[in-house]
Backbone bond lengths (Angstrom), bond angles and torsions (degrees), N, CA, C in turn:
res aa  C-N    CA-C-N  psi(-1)  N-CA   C-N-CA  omega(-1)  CA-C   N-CA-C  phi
1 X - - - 1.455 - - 1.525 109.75 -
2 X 1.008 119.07 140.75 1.351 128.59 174.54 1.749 120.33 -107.30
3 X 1.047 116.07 131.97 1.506 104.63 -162.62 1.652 103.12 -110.76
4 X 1.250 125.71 126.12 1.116 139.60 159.56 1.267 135.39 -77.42
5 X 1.663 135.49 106.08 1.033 111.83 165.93 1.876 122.26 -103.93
6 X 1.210 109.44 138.74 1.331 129.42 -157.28 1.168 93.49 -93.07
7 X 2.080 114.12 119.93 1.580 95.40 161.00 1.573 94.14 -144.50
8 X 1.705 100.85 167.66 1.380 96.32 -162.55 1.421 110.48 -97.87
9 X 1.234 128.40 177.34 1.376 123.91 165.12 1.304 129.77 -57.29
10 X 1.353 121.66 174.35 1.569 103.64 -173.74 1.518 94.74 -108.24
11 X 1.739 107.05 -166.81 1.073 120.09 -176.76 1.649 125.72 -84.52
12 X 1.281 105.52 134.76 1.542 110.28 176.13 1.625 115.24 -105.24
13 X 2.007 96.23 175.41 1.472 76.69 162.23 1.673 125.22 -94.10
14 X 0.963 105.08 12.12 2.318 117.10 176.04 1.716 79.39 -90.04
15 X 1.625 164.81 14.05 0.758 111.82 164.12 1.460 91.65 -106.63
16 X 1.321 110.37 -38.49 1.758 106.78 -178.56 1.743 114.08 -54.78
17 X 1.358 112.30 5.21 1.592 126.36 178.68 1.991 107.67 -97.91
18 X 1.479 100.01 -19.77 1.664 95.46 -142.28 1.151 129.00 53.63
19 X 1.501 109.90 51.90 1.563 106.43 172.80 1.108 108.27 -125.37
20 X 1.471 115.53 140.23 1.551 114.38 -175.57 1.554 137.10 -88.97
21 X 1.352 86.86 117.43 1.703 89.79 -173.38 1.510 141.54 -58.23
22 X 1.232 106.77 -47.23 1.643 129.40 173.90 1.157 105.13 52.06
23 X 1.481 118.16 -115.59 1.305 108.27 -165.90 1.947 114.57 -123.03
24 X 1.915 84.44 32.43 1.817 90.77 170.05 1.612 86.76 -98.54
25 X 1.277 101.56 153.65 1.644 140.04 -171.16 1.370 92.99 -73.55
26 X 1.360 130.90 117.34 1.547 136.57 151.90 0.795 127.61 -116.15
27 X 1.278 147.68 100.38 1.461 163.42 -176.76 1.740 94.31 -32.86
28 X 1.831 112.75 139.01 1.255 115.41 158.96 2.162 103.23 -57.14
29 X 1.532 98.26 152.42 1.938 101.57 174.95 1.668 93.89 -98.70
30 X 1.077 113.70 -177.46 1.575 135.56 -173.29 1.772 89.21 -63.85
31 X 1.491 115.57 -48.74 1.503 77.05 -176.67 1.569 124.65 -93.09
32 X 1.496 101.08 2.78 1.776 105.24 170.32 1.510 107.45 -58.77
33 X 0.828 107.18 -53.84 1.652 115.05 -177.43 1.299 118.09 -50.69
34 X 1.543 122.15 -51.44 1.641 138.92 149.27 1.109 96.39 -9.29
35 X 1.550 113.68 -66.85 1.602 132.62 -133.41 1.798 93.15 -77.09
36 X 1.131 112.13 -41.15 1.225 133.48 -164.95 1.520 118.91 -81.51
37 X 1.176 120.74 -15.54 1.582 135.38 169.99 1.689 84.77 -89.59
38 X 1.642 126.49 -54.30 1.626 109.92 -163.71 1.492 103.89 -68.91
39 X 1.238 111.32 -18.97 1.674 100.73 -165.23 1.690 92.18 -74.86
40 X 1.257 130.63 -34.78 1.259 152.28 -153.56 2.112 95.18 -64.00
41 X 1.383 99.52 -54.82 1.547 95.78 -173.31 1.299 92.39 -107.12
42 X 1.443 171.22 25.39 0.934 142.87 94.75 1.353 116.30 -9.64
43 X 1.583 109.72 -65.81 1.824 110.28 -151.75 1.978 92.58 -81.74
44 X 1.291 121.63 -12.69 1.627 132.80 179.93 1.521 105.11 -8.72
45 X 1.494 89.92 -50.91 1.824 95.65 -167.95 1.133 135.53 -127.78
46 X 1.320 88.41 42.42 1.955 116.00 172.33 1.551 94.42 -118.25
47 X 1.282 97.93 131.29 1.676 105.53 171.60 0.969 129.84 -86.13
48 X 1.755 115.59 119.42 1.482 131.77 -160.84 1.268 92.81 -114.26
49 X 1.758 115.62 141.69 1.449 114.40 -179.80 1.762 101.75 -109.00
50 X 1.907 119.47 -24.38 1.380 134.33 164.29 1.323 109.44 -142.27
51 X 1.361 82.54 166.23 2.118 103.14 -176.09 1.219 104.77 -128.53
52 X 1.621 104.98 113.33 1.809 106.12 -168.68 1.688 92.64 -106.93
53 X 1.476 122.93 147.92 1.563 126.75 159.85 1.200 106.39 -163.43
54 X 1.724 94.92 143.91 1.160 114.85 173.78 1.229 123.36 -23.61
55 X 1.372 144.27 138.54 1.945 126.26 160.84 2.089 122.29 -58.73
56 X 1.490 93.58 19.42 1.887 88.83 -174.03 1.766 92.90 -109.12
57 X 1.023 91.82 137.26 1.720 104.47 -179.33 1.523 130.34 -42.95
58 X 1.763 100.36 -29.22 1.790 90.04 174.34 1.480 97.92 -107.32
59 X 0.951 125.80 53.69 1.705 139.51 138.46 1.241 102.19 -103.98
60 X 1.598 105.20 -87.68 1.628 101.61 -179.91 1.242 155.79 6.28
61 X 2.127 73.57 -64.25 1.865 74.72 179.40 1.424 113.82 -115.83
62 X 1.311 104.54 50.48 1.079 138.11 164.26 1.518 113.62 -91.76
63 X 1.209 91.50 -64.43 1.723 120.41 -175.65 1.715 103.24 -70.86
64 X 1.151 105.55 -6.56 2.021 106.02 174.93 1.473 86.41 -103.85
65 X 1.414 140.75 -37.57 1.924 106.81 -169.72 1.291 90.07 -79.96
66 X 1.318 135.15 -18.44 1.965 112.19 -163.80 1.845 99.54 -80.50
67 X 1.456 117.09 -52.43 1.502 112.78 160.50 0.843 122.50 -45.65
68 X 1.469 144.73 -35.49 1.578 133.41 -164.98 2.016 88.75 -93.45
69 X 1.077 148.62 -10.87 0.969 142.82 -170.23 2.073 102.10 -89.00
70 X 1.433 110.85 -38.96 1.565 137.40 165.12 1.448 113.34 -80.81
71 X 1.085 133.73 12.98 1.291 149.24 -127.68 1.898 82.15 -34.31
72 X 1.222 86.65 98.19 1.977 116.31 168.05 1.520 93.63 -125.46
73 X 1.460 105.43 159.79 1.511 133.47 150.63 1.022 112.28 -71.33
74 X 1.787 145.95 97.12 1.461 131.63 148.00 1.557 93.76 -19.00
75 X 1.365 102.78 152.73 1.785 122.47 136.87 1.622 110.20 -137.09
76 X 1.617 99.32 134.59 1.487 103.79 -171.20 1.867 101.31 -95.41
77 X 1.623 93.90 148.43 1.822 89.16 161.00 1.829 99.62 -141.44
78 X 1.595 73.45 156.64 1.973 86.52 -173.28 1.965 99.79 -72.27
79 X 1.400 105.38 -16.05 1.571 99.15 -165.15 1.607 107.81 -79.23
80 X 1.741 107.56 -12.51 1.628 106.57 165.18 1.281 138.23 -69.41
81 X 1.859 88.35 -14.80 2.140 110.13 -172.87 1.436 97.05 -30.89
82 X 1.228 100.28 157.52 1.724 125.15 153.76 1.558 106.40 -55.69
83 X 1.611 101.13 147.38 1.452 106.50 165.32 1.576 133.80 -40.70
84 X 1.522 133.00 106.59 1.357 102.34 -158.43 1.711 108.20 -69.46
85 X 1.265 121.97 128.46 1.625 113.96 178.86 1.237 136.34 -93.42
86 X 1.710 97.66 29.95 1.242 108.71 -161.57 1.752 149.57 17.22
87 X 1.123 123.34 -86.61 1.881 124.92 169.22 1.743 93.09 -88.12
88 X 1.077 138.15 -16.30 0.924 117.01 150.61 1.934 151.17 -71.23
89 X 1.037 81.67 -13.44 1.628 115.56 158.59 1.388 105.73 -22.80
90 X 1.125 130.56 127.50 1.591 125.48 147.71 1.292 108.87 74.39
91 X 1.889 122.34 24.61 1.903 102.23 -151.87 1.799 63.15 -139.89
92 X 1.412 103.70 157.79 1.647 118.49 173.94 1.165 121.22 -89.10
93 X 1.153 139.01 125.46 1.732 144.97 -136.02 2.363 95.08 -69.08
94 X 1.185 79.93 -24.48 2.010 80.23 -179.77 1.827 102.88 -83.20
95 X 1.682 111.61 -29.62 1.758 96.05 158.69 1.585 126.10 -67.40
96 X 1.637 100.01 -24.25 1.377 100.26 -174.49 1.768 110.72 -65.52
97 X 1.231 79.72 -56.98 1.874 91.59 -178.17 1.690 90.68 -44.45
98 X 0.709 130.06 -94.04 1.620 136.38 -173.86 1.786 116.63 -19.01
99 X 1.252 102.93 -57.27 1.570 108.63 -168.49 1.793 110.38 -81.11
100 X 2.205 107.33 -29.82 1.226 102.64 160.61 1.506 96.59 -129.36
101 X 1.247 121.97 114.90 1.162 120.68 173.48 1.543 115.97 -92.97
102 X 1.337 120.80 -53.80 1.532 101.22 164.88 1.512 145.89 -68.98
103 X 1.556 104.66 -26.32 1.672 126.28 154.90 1.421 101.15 -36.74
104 X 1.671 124.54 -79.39 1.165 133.90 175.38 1.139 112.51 -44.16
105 X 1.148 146.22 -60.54 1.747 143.52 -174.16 1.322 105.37 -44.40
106 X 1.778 117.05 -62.38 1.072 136.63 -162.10 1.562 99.41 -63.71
107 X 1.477 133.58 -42.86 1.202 127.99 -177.18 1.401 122.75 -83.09
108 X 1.935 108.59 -12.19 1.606 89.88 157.67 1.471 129.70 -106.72
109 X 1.775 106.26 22.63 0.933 122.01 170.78 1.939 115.58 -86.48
110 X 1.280 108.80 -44.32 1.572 132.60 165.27 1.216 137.70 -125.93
111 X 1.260 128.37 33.35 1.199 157.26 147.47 2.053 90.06 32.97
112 X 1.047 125.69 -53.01 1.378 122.61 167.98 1.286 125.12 -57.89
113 X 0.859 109.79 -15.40 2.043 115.42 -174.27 1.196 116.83 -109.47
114 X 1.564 111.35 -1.64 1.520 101.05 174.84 1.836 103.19 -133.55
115 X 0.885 80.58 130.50 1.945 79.03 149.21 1.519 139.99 -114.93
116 X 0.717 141.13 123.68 1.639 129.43 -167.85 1.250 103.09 -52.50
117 X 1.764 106.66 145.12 1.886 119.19 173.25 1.992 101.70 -37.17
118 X 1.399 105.35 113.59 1.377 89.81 155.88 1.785 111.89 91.69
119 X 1.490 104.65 -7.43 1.255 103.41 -158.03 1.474 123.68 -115.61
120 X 1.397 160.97 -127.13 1.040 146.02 142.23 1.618 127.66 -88.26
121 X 1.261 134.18 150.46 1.477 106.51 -176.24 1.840 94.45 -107.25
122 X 1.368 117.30 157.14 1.479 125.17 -161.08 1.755 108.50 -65.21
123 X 1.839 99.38 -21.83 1.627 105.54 172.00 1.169 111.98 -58.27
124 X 1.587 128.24 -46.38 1.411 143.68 -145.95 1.304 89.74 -71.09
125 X 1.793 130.71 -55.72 1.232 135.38 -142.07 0.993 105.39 -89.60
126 X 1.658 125.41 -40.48 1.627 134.83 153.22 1.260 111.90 -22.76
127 X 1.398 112.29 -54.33 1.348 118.90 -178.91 1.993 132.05 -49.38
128 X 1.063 85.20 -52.02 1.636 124.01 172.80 1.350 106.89 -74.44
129 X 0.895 141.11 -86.05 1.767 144.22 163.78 1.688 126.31 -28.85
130 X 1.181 94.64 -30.41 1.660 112.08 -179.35 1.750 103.90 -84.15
131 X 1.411 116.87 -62.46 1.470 122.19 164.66 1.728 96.47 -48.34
132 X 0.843 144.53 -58.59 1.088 136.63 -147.34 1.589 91.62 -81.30
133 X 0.933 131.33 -65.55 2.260 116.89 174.05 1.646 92.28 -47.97
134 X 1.010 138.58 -66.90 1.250 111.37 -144.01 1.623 106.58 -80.45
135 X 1.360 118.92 16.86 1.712 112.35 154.75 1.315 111.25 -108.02
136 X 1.465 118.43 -23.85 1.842 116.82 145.14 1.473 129.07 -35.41
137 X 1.397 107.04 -56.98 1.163 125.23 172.91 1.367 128.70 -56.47
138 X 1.690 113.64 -45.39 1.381 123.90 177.36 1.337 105.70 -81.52
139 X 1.309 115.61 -13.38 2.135 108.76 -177.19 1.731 100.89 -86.57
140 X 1.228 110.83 -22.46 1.578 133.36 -167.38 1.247 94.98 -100.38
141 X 1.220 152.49 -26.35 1.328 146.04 -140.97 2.109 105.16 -43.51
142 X 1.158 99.46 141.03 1.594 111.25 -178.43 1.680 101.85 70.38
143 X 1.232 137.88 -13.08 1.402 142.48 170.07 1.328 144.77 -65.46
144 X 1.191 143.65 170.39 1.317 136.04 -156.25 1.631 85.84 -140.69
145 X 1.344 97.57 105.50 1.679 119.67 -179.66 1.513 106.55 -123.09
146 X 1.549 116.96 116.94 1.692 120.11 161.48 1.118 108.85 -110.05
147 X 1.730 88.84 139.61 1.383 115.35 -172.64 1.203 114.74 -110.00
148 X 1.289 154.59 115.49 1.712 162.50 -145.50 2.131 89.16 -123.77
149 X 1.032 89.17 96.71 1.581 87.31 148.49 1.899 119.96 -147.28
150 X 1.585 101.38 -116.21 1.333 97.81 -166.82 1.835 108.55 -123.54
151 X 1.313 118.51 136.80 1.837 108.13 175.41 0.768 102.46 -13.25
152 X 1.432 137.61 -84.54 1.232 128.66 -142.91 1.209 120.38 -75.94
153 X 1.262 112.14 -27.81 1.662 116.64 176.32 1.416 109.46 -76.80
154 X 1.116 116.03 -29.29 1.669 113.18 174.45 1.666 91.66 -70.20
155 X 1.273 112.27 -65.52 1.854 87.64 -167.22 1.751 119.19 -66.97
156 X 1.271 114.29 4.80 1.391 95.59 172.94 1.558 96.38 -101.89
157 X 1.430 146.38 19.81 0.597 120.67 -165.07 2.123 78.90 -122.48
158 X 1.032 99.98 -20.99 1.589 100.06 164.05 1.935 107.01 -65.95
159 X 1.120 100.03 -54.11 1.904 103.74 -177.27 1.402 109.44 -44.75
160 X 1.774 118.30 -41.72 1.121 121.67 -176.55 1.501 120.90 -65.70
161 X 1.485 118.76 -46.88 1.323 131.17 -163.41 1.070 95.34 -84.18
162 X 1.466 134.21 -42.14 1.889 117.82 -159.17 1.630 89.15 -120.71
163 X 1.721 113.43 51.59 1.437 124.60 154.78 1.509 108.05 44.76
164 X 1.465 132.07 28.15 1.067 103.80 -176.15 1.810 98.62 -107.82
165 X 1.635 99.32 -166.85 1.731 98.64 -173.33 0.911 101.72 -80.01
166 X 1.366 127.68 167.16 1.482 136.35 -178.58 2.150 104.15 -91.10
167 X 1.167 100.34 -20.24 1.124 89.84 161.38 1.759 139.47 -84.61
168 X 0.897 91.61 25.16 1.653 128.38 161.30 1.322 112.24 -85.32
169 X 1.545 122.21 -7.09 1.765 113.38 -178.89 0.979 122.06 -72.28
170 X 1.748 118.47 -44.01 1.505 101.55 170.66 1.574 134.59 -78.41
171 X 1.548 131.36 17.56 0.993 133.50 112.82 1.306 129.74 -60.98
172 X 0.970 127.05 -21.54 1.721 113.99 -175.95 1.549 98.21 -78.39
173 X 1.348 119.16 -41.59 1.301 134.25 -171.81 1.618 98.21 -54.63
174 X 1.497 120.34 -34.43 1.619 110.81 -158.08 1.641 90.51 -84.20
175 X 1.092 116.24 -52.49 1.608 112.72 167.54 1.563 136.68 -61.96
176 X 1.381 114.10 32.81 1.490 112.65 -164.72 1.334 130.42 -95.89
177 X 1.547 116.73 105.94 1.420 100.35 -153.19 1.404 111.44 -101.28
178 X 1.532 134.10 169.31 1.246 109.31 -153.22 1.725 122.87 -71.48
179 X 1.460 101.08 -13.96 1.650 105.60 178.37 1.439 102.86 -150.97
180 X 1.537 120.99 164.14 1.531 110.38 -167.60 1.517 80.29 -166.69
181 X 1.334 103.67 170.82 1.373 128.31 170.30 1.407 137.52 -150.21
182 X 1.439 126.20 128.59 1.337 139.04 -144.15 1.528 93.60 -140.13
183 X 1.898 107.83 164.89 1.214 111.74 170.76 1.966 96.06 -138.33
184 X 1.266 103.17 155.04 0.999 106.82 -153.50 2.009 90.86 -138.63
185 X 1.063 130.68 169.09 1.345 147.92 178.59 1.575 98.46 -94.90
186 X 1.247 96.67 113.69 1.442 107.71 174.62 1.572 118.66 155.57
């Protein structure tokens, strides 16, 4: 078994906005970074053998204080990015509701049936994210590997491993705590 620990990105300023990031690049803010030195000695004394993160910056450099604390090498991959959210990109979750109101309803009702105008659908990323742990997993095999990415990619990457539907995200999303840990076959 290989044990994963799951942690999320830190804080920006599009989240203290409600604006959605996806897969534009947002710098961690003064208190992501905060967040990101505590997440850093929290995890101090759980044994990490690698530090996987996304290539977008408030993963990253996230994923650089928990390595420099293990003194590990982060390694970044593009297959951890955030969901891309296409026309929703950059717009505040009260324009979204407004500008798509049933798209949006419908997608936090089934997260599988919709995709945003332009944007990624949650199958596609499953796809991509899932291959991407299970060659984490097999280079790590029996290991304790953390992975720093994004909500949603942490919970689909929970939907994937403990078989459940992916339309389970926006609950997983209401419960999301900043790091967690799972074991997985591999």
């Amino acid at each position: 078994m290989t044990r994963l620990i799951l942690v999320r990105d830190g804080l920006t300023d599009w989240n203290a906005a409600s604006r959605v990031q996806g897969s534009i690049d947002v710098p961690l803010n003064k208190d992501g970074l905060r967040q990101a030195k505590k997440l850093a000695m929290e995890l101090a004394n759980i044994d990490i053998d690698a530090v996987y993160s996304s290539a977008m910056a408030r993963s990253s450099e996230v994923a650089k204080e928990i390595a420099a604390v293990k003194k590990l090498k982060p390694k970044k991959l593009k297959a951890l990015n955030d969901l891309g959210q296409g026309l929703w990109q950059g717009l505040i979750i009260e324009d979204i509701k407004k500008r798509y109101p049933k798209q949006y309803a419908a997608w936090q009702e089934s997260p599988l049936s919709v995709t945003p105008p332009e944007g990624e659908g949650v199958a596609d990323a499953e796809k991509r994210v899932s291959a991407a742990v299970d060659k984490i997993a097999e280079r790590h095999k029996g290991g304790n590997v953390c992975i720093v990415s994004h909500r949603i990619i942490k919970a689909i990457i929970k939907c994937h491993y403990l078989k459940m539907n992916a339309n389970e995200i926006p609950v997983m999303l209401k419960k999301d705590p900043d790091w967690e840990e799972m074991e997985i076959d591999g």
